[in-house]
N, C-alpha and C positions, 0 to 999 in steps of 0.2 A: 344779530346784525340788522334783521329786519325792521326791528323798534326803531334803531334811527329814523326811520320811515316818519315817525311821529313825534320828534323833538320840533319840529316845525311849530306844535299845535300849543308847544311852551312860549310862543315868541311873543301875545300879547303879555305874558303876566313873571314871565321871567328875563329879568337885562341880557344879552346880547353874550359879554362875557361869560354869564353862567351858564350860559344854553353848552357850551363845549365841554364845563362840567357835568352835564346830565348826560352827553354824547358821550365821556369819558364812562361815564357806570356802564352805562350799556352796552359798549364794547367789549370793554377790557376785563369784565368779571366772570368770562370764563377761558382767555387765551391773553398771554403775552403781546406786548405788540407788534414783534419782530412776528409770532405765530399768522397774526391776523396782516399782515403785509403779504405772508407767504400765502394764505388762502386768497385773499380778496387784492389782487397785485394792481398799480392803477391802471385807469380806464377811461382818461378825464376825456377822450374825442370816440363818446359812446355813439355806434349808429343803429339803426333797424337790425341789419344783416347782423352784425357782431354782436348785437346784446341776448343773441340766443347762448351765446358762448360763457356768457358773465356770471358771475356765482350768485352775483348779488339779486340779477333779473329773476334768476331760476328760483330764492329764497320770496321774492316777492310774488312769484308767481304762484306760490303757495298759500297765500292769503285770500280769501275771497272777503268782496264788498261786506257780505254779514257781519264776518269778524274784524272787519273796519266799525264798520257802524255800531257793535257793541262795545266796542273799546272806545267812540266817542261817546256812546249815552254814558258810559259808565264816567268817563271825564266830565260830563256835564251834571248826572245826577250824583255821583256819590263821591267826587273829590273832596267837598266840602264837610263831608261828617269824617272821611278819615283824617282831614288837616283836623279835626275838633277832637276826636279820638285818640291821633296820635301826640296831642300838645303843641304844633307847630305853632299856632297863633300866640300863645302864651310866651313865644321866642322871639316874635315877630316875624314869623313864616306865615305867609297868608299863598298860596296861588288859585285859590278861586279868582274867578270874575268874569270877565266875555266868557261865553260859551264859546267851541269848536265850533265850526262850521259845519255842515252838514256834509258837506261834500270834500273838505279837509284833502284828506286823503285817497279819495276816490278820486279825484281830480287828476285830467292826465296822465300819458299813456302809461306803461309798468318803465318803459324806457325813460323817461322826465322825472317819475319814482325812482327809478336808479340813481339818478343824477342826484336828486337829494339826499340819499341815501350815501351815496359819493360824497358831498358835500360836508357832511358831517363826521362820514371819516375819515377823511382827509383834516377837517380839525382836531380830529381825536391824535392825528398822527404828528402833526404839526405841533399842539402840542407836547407829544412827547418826544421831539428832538427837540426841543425850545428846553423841556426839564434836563434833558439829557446832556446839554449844552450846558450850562448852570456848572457853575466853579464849585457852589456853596453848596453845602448842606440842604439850606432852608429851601430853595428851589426844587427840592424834591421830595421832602417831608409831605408835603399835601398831595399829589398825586397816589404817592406810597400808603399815605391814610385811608383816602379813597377808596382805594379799590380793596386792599383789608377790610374795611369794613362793608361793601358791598359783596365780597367773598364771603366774608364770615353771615351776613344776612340771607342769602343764596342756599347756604350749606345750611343753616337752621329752619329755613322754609322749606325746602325738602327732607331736614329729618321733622318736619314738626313738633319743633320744640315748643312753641308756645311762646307766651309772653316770656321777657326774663326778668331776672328777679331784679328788682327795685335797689337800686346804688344802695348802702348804707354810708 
């Protein structure tokens, strides 16, 4: 939950609409979304006094600056050889460009963090009443893709599978 923290740092180099796709992966690839309403319940008039109480402040509070700031060099120095590694450019996926900021995410207080954090799941949730709404089939076909395949990549980075074998 805490990554949301850093969809913000997508906002030059990815459209508006997709950014809630990337908020979707990162929520939803280890808990239902009914689960994560029950953990993380809203909290949209967060103040000083109550954000000690908040699950989200507590997860944030567990980050220090350092591991901010290697998570941005590592955005700034080496996104570019994994888009070229992984083939996205060959798709026409490009997200290099402006660099992060330096101070990104270290930027105000953990409670103003929350709220972003907030922000973005509340799009993640938003959308899935919006799919869940949906008469049709096709309205829920990509959500359901999504997060399969970000399950399935999750579960193969922790058993260390490796690369996989090349389509025939």
């Amino acid at each position: 939950m805490a990554s949301l923290l850093f969809v913000d740092w997508l906002e030059p180099l990815v459209p508006p609409s997709e950014l809630v796709w990337v908020a979707a992966a990162i929520v939803s690839h280890h808990l239902d979304a009914r689960e994560i309403e029950t953990l993380y319940p809203e909290a949209d008039d967060l103040d000083e006094e109550d954000s000690q109480q908040d699950p989200i402040v507590s997860l944030l509070n567990e980050i220090d600056d350092a591991s901010i700031d290697g998570f941005r060099r590592w955005m700034v120095e080496c996104v570019g050889s994994w888009v070229d590694a992984l083939g996205f450019r060959n798709v026409g996926i490009d997200i290099t460009g402006s660099p992060v900021p330096c101070n990104a995410a270290h930027s105000g207080s953990v409670l103003e963090r929350a709220l972003r954090v907030r922000h973005w799941l509340n799009a993640y949730l938003g959308a899935c009443d919006h799919a869940n709404l949906g008469r049709d089939l096709s309205s829920r076909i990509a959500p359901l893709a999504l997060r399969g395949q970000i399950v399935s990549c999750d579960h193969m980075a922790s058993a260390h599978t490796g690369p996989l074998p090349k389509p025939s």
